[in-house]
C-alpha positions in Angstrom: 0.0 0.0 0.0 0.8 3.9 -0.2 3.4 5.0 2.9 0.7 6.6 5.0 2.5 9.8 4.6 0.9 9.9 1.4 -2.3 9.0 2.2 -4.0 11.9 2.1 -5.8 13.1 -0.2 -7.0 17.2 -1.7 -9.8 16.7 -3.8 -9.4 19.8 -5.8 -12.9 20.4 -7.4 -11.8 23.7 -8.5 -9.7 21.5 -11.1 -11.2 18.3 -11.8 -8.1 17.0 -9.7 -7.5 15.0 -7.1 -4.1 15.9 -4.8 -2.1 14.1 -2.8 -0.6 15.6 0.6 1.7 15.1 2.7 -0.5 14.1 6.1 -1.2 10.9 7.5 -4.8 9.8 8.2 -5.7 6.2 8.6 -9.0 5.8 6.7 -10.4 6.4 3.4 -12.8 8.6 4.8 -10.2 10.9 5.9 -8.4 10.8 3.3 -11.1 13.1 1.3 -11.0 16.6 2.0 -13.7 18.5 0.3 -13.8 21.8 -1.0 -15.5 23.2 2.4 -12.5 22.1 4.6 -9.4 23.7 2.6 -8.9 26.2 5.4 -7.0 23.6 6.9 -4.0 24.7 5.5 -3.6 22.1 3.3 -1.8 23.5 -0.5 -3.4 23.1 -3.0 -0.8 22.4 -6.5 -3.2 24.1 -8.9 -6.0 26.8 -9.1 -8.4 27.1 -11.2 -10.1 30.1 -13.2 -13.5 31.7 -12.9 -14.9 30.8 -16.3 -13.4 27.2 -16.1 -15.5 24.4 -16.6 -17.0 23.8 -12.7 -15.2 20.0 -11.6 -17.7 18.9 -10.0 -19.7 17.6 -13.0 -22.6 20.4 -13.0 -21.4 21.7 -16.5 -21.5 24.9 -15.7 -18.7 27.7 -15.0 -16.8 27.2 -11.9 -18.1 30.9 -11.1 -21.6 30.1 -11.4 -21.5 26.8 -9.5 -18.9 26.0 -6.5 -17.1 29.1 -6.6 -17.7 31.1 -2.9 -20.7 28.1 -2.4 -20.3 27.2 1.3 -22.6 24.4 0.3 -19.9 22.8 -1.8 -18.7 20.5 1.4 -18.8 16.6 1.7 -22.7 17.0 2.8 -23.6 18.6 -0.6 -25.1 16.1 -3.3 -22.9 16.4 -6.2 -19.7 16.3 -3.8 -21.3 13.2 -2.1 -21.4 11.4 -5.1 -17.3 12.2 -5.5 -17.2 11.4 -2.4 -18.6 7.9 -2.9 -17.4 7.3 -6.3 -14.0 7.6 -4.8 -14.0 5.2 -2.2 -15.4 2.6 -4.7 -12.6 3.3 -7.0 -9.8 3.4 -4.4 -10.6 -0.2 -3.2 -7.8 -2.7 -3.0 -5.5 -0.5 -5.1 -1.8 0.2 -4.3 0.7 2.4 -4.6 4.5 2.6 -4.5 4.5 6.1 -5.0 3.1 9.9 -5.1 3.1 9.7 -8.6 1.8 6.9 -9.2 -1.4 7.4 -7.2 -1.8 10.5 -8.7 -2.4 9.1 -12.2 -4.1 6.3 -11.2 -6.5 9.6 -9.4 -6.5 11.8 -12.4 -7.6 9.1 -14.4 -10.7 8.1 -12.8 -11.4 11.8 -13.4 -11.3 11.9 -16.9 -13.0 8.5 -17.1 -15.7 10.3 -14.9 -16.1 13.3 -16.6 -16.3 11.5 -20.0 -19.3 9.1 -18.5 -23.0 10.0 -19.7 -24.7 11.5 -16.7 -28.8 10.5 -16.1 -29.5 14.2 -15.7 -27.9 15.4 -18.6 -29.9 12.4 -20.7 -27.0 11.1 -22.1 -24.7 13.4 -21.8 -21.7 13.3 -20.0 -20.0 16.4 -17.8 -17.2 17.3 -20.9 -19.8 16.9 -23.7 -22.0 19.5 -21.6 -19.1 21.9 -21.2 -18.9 22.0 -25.1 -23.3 22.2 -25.5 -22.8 25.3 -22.8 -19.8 27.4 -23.7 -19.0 26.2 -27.0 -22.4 25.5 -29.0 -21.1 26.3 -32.4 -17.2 25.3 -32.1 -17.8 21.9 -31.1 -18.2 19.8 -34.3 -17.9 16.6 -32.4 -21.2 17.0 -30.9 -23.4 19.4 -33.2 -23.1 21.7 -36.3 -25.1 23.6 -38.2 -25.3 24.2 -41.4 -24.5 27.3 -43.0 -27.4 26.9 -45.8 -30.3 24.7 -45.5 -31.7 22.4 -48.2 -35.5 23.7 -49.0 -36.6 26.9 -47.6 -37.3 27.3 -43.7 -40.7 28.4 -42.6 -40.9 30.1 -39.1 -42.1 32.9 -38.1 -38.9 34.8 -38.1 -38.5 34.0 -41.6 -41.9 35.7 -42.5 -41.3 38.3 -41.2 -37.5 39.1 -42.6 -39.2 38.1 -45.7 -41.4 41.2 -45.4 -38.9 43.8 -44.2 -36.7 42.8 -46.9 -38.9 43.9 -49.4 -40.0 46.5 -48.0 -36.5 48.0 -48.0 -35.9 46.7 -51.5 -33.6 48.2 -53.8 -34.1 51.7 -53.1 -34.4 51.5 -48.6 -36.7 52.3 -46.2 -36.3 55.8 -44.5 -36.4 55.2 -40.3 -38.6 57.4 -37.6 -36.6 60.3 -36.5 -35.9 57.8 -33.3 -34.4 55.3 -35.9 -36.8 52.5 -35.9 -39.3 50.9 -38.6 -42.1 53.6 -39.9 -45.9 53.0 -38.2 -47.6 52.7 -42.1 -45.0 49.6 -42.9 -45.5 48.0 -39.0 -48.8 48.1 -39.5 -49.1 46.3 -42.8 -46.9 43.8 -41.8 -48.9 43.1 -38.6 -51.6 42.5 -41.0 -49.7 40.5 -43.1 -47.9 38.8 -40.2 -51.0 37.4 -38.4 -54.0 37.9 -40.5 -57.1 40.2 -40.5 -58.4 38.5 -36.6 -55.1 37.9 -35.3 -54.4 41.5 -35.9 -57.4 42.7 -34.0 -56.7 40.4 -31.4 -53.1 41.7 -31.0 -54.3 45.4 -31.2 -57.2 45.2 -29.3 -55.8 46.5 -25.9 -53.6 49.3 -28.0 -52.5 49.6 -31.8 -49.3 49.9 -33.3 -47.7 53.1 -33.5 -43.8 52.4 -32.7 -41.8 49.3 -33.6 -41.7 48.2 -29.9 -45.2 48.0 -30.1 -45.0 45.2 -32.8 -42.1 42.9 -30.6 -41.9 40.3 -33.0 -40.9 42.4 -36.0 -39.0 45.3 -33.4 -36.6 42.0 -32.4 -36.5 40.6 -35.7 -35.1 43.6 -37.1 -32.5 44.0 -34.1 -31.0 40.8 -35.0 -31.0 41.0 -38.8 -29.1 44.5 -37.9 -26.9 42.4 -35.3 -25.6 40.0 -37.9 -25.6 43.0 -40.3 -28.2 41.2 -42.5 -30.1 45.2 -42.4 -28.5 48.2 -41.5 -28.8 52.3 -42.4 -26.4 53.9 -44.9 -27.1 57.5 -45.6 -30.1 58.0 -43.7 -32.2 54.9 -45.0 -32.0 51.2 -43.9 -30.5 49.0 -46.8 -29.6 45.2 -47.2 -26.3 44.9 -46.4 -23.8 43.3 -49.2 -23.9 39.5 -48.2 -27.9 39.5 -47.6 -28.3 40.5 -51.0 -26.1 37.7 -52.2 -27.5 35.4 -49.7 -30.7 35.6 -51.3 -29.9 36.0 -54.5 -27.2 32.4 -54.5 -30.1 30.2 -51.6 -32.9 32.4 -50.7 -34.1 32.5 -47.0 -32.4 29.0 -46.8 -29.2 30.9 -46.7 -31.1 33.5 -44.5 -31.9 31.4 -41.5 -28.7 29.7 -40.0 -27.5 34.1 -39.8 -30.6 34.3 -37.9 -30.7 31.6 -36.3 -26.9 32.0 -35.1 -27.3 35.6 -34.2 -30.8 34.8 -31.9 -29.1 32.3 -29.7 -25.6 34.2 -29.3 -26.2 38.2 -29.5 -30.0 38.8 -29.0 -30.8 39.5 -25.2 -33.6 37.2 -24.5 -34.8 38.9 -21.5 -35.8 42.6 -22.9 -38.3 44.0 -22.1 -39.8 40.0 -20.9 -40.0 41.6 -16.7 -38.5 38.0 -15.5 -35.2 38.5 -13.8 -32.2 38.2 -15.6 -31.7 34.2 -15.6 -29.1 34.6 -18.7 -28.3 31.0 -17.7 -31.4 30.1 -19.7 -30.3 31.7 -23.1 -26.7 30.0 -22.5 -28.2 26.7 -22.3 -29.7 27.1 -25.6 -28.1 24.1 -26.9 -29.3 22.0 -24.5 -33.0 22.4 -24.7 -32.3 21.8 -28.8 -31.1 18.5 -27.7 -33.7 17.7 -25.6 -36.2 19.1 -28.1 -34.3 16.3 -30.6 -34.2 13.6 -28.4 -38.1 13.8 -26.9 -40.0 16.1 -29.7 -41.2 13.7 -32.0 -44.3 13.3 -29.1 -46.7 16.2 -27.9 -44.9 16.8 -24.7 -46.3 19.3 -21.7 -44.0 22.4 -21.5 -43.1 21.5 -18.0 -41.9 18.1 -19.1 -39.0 20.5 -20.4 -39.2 22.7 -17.2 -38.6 19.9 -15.4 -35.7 18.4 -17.1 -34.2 21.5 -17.1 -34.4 21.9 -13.4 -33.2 18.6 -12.7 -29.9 19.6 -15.1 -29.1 22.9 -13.3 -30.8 22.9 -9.7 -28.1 25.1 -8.7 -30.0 28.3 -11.2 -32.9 28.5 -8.7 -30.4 29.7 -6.3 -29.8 33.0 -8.8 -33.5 33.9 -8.2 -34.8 36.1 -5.2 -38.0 35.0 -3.7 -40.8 37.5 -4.4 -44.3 38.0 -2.9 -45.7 36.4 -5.5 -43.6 33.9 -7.1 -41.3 30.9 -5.2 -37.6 30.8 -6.9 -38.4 27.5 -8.9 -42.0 28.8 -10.2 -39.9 32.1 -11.5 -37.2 30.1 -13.1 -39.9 27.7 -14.8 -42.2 30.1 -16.3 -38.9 32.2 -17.7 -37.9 29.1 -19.2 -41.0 28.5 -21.5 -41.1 32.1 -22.3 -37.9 32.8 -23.6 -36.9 29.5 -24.3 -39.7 27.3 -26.0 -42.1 30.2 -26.8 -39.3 33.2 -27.3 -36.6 31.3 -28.7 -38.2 27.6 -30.1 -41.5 28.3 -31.6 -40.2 32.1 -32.9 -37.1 30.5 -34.9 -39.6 27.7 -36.0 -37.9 24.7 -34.6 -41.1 23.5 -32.5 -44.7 23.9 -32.6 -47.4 24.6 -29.8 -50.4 23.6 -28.7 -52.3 25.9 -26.6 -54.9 25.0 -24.0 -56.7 28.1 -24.9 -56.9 31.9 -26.9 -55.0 33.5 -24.2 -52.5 34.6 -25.4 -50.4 34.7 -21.9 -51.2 30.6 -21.2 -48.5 29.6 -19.8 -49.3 25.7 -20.1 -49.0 24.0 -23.3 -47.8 21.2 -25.3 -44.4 21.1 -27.3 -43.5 19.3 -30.5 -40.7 19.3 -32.9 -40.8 20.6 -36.3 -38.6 19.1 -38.8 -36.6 22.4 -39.3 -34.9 21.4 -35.6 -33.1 18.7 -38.0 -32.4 20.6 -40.5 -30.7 23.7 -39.3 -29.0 21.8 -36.2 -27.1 18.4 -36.5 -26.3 16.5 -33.2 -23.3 14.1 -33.4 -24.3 12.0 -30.4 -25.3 8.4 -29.6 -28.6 8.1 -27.9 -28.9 6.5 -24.5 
């Protein structure tokens, strides 16, 4: 066996190591010092940085998981499971040497961190690192297809379609506050959702700025955000490669820009009144996978709610509790917003089923739409 001065053992979850140190303790048990007991004085032989990927298998950012977290002790779940996984690994083994164990340790990390994980549904701790904070640089596990083969319908699409002709050849000349003319909003509303849908949408108050129409006001902020649109000499214009874009592939070429520039530079929460939960946006990915894996069945939204919950428990702790709304009810009715209904259904990648005309239901059913296929490509075994 190891000399029992080596028997001790840093399990540096701010690394995704395990470090030997120079005590003595005489069981296994006290061989594992977490996270919560390294004022000890025990030295640590790496650090870690803020925006790392978080060791302890949560996928996300050490920053936004363990960092400062006086929960992150032996006691806490994810650490318990290390803790456990440990011992079971350590049985029988022996060592000659520091070295030695130290492989044999960093090892079973990788081998852990590369294992699929029940509540990432078949994904394991790295592959979620590269779905979280590298969704379109990670051709191993997804791409996406610069053009599509037929041309993508989604509500987006539509309505791109119609402020690119309204700007044309010759522009369209802006308010004096720089947005999209009332006469050209209004048309498009019409246009957009029909003769009743525009009356139900204008009921309460009519158009008269571009905020007022949200769908078009955010379409056009992320066609100007790729540089798709944008204003020369006092008029908005198509910019070079949207006009050969359409003129080479049509709105087939269109989409993936949009698409792209939605889930990376468009803020999800403006103007929504949730709080800022930008955890939800950054998980993008994720919910695509799931939408891939489960969407070929009507699913209830909190079917997805509750899977993403189960991923990333540790989000509800970003959330004050208010009068009227518990951290976890916040969290779950911010997800369907901006993520199914804001982000999904607007890009066209699922379709909904509404319990009723309100408009503000938040309860629904979810299904894919074959467009999830087309304009993103997962690279990953199924469980």
């Amino acid at each position: 066996m190891l000399p029992n001065i080596w028997r001790s053992i840093h399990i540096d979850l701010a690394l995704n190591h395990l470090i030997l140190q120079d005590a003595g303790y005489a069981t296994i048990e006290e061989l594992l010092l977490f996270r919560g007991l390294w004022n000890t004085g025990c030295e640590t032989m790496y650090s870690v940085g803020r925006n790392d990927p978080c060791p302890c298998g949560s996928g996300l950012k050490y920053k936004k998981c363990c960092l400062g977290r006086e929960e992150a002790s032996s006691t806490s779940g994810l650490h318990e499971e290390l803790f456990a996984d440990v011992r079971q690994a350590m049985q029988g083994e022996e060592f000659t040497s520091r070295e030695e164990a130290q492989v044999f340790l960093d090892g079973f990390m990788r081998q852990r961190n590369s294992a699929p994980r029940d509540e990432f549904h078949g994904l394991s701790s790295d592959q979620m690192g590269g779905i979280l904070y590298h969704p379109f640089d990670s051709p191993e596990l997804v791409t996406f297809p610069s053009c599509l083969d037929v041309p993508p319908s989604a509500p987006i699409v539509m309505l791109f379609q119609l402020l690119a002709k309204a700007i044309g050849d010759q522009g369209l000349k802006p308010t004096a506050t720089g947005n999209l003319p009332q006469r050209f909003l209004r048309e498009a509303g019409l246009a957009y959702w029909g003769e009743e849908g525009y009356k139900k949408h204008t009921e309460i108050s009519n158009i008269y700025t571009e905020p007022d129409f949200y769908d078009m006001h955010a379409t056009r902020i992320v066609a100007e955000l790729y540089g798709l649109v944008r204003k020369y000499k006092g008029r908005f214009i198509l910019g070079r490669e949207c006009r050969k874009l359409l003129s080479e592939h049509g709105l087939a070429g269109i989409y993936p820009r949009l698409l792209r520039t939605y889930a990376e530079q468009f803020n999800w929460g403006y103007r929504d009144g949730y709080p800022e939960i930008d955890f939800i946006q950054h998980s993008f990915l994720f919910t695509l996978y799931l939408l891939d894996l489960y969407g070929d069945e009507w699913r209830p939204n909190s079917f997805y709610e509750d899977t993403f919950l189960r991923a990333f428990p540790v989000v509800m702790k970003e959330v004050p509790s208010l009068s009227y709304s518990t951290p976890e009810q916040t969290v779950r009715n911010c997800y369907s917003s901006r993520c199914i209904k804001g982000f999904a259904e607007f890009l066209g990648l699922v379709e909904i089923e509404r319990e009723s005309d309100d408009l503000f239901e938040r309860r629904f059913k979810v299904r894919k739409r074959t467009l999830l296929n087309e304009a993103v490509v997962f690279h990953l075994g199924r469980k």
